[in-house]
C-alpha positions in Angstrom: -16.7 12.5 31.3 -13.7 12.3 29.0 -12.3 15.0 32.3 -11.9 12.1 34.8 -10.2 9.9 32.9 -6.7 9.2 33.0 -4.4 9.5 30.2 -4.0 5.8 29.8 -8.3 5.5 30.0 -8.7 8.6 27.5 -6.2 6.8 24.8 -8.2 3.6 25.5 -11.5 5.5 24.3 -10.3 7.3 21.8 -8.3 4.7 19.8 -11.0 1.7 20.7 -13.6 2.9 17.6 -11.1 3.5 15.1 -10.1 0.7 12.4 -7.5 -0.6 13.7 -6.7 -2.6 10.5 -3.1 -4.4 10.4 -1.5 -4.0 7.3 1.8 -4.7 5.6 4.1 -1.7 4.1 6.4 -2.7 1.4 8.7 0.4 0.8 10.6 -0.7 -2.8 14.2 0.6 -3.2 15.2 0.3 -7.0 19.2 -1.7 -7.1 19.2 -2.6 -10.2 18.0 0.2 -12.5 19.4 -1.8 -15.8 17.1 -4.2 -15.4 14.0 -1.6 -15.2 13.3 -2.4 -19.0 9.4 -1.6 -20.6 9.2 -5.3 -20.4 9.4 -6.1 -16.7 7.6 -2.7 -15.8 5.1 -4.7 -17.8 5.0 -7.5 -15.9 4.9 -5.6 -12.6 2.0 -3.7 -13.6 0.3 -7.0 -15.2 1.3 -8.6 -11.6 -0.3 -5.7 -9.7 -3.3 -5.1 -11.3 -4.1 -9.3 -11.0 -2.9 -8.6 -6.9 -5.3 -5.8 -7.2 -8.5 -7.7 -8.6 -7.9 -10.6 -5.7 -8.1 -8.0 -3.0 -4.2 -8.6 -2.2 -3.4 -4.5 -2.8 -4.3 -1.8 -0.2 -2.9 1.0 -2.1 0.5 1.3 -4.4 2.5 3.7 -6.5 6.2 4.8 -6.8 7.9 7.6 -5.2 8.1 10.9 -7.1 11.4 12.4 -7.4 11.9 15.2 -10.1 14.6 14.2 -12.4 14.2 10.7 -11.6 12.4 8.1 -14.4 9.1 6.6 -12.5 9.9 4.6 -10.2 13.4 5.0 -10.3 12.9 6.4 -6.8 11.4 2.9 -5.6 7.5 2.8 -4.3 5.4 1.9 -1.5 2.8 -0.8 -1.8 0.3 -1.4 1.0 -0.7 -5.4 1.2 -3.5 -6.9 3.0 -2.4 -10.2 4.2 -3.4 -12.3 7.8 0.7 -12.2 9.1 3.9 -11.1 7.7 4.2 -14.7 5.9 1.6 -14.2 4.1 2.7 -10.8 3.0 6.0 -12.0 2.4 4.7 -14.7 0.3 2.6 -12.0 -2.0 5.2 -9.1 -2.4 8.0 -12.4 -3.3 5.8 -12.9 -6.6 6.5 -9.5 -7.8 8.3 -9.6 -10.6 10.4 -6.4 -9.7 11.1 -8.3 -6.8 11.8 -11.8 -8.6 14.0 -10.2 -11.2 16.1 -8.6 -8.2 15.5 -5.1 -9.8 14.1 -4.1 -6.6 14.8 -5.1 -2.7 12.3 -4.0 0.3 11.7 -3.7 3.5 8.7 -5.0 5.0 6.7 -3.1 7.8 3.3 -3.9 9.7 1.2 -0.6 9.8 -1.9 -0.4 11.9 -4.3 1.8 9.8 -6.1 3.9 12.3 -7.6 7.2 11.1 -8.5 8.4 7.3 -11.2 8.1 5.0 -12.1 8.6 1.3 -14.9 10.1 -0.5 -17.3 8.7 -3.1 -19.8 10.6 -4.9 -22.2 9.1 -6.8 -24.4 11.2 -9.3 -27.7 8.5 -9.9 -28.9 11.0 -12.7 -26.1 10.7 -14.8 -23.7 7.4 -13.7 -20.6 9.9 -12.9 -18.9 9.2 -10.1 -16.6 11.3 -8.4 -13.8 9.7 -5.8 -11.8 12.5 -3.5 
C-alpha cells in the first residue's frame, strides 16, 4: 500500500512510470531586432521546418507579447538531441542564431507528465488534434 511507504519510496513509484524523456530548452532572447528582416525570418522558418521533418524539433514558437512584432519577444524551442553537444550543435545552425539576431540559453528539461489528443474520424479522413 502506497500508506507504508516513505516519502522517498512513494516519489520513487510515482515518478518511475512517467516519460522521463531528457530534452533540451532553447529559450531565444531577440538582440538584434534590425537584423529580424522577412528574409532571415525566412530562413529560420525554412531551417525549422527541415529540423522539424528530421525529428530534431520537440515543439517551438515565439513568445507573445502584445505590442511586440512576432517574435520580437524571443521564443522557446524544445530539441531532441542524445547530450547538450548535440543540442548545441542543432540550435548553432539556426540562422537567427548564426546571424547573431538572437542569443539563448540552453536548458536540459526532463519531460515527465502531459499528453495530447488525436482524433481520427475513419468515415470522413478529418482529424482533429487537442
Amino acid at each position: 500500500m502506497a500508506s507504508d511507504l516513505s516519502p522517498a519510496e512513494q516519489v520513487m513509484a510515482l515518478t518511475a512510470p512517467m516519460l522521463n524523456q531528457k530534452l533540451f530548452v532553447m529559450l531565444r532572447t531577440t538582440v538584434r531586432p534590425e537584423l529580424m528582416t522577412d528574409e532571415l525570418l525566412a530562413a529560420h522558418l525554412r531551417w525549422m521546418v527541415a529540423q522539424e521533418a528530421r525529428g530534431a524539433i520537440f515543439a517551438s514558437g515565439p513568445f507573445v507579447v502584445p505590442g511586440k512584432a512576432r517574435g520580437m519577444a524571443g521564443g522557446m524551442t524544445i530539441v531532441r538531441a542524445v547530450d547538450e553537444h548535440e543540442a548545441t550543435a542543432i540550435i548553432d545552425t539556426d540562422p537567427f542564431i548564426a546571424n547573431g539576431a538572437v542569443e539563448y540559453e540552453l536548458r536540459t528539461w526532463m519531460l515527465m507528465e502531459g499528453g495530447f489528443r488525436l482524433n481520427i474520424n475513419y468515415s470522413t479522413g478529418q482529424f482533429q488534434l487537442g
